[in-house]
N, C-alpha and C positions, 0 to 999 in steps of 0.2 A: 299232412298227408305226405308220403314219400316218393322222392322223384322217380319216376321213370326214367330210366336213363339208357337208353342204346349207345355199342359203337358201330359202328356203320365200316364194313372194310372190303374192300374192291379185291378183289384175288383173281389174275392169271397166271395160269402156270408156275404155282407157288405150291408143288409139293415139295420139295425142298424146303422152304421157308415155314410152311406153316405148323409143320411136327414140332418148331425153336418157337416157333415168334406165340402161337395161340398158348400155350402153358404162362405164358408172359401177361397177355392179355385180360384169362380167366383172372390171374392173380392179383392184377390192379383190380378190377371188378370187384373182386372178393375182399377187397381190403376197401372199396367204397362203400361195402354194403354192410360190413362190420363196424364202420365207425361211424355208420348212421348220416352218412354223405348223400347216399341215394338207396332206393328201395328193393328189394329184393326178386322185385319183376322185370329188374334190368337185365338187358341181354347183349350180346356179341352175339352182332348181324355181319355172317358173310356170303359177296355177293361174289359168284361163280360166274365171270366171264368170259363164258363160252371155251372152258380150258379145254388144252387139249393132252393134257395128264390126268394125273390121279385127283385133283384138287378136290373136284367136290364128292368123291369115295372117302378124302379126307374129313373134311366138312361133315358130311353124312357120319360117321364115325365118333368126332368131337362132339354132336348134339348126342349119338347114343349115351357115351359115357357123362358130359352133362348138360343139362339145361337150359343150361345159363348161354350155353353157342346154339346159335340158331341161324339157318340160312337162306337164301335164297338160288336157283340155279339158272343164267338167261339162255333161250334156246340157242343163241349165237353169240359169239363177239361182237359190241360194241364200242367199245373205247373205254379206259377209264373213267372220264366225267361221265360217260353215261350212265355206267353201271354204279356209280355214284349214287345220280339221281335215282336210278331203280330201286336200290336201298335208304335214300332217305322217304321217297314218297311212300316205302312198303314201311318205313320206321314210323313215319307220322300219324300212324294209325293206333301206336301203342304207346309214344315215348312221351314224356315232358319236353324232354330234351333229347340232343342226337351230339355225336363228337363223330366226325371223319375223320380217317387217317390210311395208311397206307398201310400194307402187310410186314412187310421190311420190317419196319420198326427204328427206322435212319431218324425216326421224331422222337424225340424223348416223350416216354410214355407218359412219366412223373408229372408231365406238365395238365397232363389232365384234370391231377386235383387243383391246379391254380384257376382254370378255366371253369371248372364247376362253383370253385369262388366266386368267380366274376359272376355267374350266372345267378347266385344266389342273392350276392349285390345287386339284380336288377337287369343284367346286360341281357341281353335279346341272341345277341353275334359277338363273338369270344375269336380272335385270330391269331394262331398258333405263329410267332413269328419267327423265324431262326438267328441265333443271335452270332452263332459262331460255327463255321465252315471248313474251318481248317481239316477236317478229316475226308474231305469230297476230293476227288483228283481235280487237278490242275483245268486238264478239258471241262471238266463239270461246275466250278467255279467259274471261269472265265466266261461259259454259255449262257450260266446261268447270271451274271453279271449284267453282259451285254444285253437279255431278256429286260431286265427290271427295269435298266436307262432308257429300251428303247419304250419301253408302255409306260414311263415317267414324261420322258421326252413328249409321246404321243396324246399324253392324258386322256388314260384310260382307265383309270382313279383305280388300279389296283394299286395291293398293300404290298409298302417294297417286302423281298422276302418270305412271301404266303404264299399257301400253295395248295395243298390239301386238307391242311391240319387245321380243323375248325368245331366251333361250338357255334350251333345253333339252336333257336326256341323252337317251340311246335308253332309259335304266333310267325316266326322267321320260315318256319318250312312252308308255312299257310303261304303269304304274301310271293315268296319263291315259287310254289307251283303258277302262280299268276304270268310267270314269264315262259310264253310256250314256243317260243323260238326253237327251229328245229339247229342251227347251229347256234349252242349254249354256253359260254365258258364262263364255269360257276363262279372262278373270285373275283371276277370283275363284275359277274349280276349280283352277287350278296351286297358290295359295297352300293349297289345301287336302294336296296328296302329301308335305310334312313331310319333302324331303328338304334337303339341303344348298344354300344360296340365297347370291347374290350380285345387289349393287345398282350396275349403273354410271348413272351420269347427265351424261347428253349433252343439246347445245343443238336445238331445236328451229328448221329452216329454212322457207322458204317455198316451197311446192309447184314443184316442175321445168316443172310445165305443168300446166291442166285444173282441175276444181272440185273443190270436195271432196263427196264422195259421203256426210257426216254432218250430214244434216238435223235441224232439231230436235227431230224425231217419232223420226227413227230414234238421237237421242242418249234421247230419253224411254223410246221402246221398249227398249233397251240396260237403264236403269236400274230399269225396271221386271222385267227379267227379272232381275236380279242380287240386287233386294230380295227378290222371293219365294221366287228359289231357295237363296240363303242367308242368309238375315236371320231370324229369328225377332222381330225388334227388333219390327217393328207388331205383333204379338201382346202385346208386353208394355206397347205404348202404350194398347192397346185395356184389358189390368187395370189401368192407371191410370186408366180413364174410366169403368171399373166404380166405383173408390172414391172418385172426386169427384163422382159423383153421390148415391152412400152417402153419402159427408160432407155435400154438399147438403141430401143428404135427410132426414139424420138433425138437422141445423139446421135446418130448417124447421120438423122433426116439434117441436123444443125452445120455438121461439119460437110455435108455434100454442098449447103445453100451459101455457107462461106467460100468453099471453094469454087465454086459454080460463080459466084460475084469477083471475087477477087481476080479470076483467071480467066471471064470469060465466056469459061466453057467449060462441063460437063464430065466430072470423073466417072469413069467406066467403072470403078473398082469399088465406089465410093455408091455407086448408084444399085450394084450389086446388095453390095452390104444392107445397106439400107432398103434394099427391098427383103431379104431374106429376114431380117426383125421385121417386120413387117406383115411378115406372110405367117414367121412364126407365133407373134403378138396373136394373130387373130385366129390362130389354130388351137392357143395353148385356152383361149379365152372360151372359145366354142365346147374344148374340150372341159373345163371349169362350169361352163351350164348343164353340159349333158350328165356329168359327176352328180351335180347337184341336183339335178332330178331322179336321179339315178337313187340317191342316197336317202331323200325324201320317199319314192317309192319301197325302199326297204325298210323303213320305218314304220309305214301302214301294213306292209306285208307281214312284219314281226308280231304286230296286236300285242304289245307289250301295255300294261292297266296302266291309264292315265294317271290314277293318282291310287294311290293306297293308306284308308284310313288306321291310323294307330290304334286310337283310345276313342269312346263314344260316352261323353256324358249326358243325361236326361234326365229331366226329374220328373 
């Protein structure tokens, strides 16, 4: 039987981009379906967020003349990962498979046919990875650098280098709607479904046309949603600050009781000190419980599925 194959593409404010980039699109599609890679009910899914140009006049326009584009339009803006999600859960309904990517086209398209490789060897999740950079400015390497150290740093099990560019199964879309968190950030819930994965790694180009829409508030917002929602990492920076104030304070309390023996009498300065670890010890510690309840509570709030079965055999 032949795959279903969607691509899945988020678009704001991309009439500029998408006259260049959709001609590009159809033409990989058309060259998968010709050499018998995937089937001919495969489409290019674009998902109109809430633009506020011509984009889905454009959209509208590419399905008249063909087919094979087809769209979606959200009454508002959402964010990219959302509009994301709005086009893979409206893709899941039709595809075998889905490939995400970005309008741009900064991802090498070619790498698609490696990734439907992967998929037909078996892999479930296919992660488009970037191998080489050199063509992103300076500011945009450098951001995007410090990004990946600190969710490595904070183990947050994302894939150094991923980002949007991804293959997934319909069995990967299934297990994914299961995480109904209202703040979502998809490469770091994909790595969480434990199925079968594959890594290609493709060169990074320079946008077709137009700006880039990743600010450095909306790479910070990005990053701060990805440490809270899976990192437990600050929590455990936070009981390392409990006991260097302990140890603090437990040297201080050493050097006041020598001094206090040796001379006597009672350092004013020493006495200071040593209450201040003290006071801070038992602040940072109180603060380290209420974290932790705190964290626990967002855990049950999330209703994230205990466990998700793969494979079911019976006889």
């Amino acid at each position: 039987m032949d795959t279903v194959f969607y691509m899945v593409i988020p678009c704001y404010n991309e009439e500029d981009t998408l006259p260049k980039t959709a001609p590009v699109f159809l033409e990989k599609l058309r060259s998968l379906i010709d050499n018998g890679t995937v089937g001919d009910a495969s489409r290019i899914l674009f998902v109109n967020d809430g633009s506020a140009d011509r984009t889905w006049e454009i959209v509208r326009s590419l399905h008249e003349s063909d087919p094979h584009f087809v769209g979606i339009n959200l009454a508002h803006n959402v964010g990219e990962q959302y509009a994301m999600i709005a086009g893979m859960e409206t893709a899941e309904q039709y595809a075998d498979c889905i490939i995400t990517m970005d309008c741009d086209l900064q991802d090498d398209i070619d790498a698609v046919d490696r990734m439907l490789a992967e998929y037909h060897n078996g892999c479930e999740l296919v992660f488009g990875v970037r191998s080489d950079r050199s063509k992103d400015s300076f500011s945009e390497r450098t951001a995007s650098g410090a990004f990946y150290k600190i969710m490595d740093l904070l183990q947050t099990g994302l894939v150094h280098e991923h980002a949007n560019y991804r293959l997934m199964s319909k069995k990967a879309l299934r297990l994914f709607r299961e995480y109904t968190e209202t703040n979502l950030y998809r490469p770091s819930a994909a790595c969480l479904l434990g199925l079968k994965t594959g890594v290609v790694a493709h060169e990074r180009f320079v946008r077709a046309a137009g700006t880039t829409g990743y600010s450095l508030m909306k790479r910070v917002r990005l990053a701060v949603d990805a440490i809270t929602s899976y990192s437990a990492a600050p929590l455990w920076l936070l009981t390392a600050t409990v006991f260097l104030n302990a140890a603090l304070f437990l040297v201080s309390a050493v050097c006041l009781i020598v001094f206090s023996v040796k001379n006597g009498a009672f350092h004013t300065g020493l006495c200071v000190v040593c209450s201040v670890w003290l006071i801070g010890c038992m602040l940072s510690a109180a603060l380290r419980i209420l974290c932790g309840y705190a964290y626990r509570a967002l855990g049950e709030a999330k209703k994230r599925p205990r466990y998700q079965i793969d494979t079911v055999l019976f006889r």
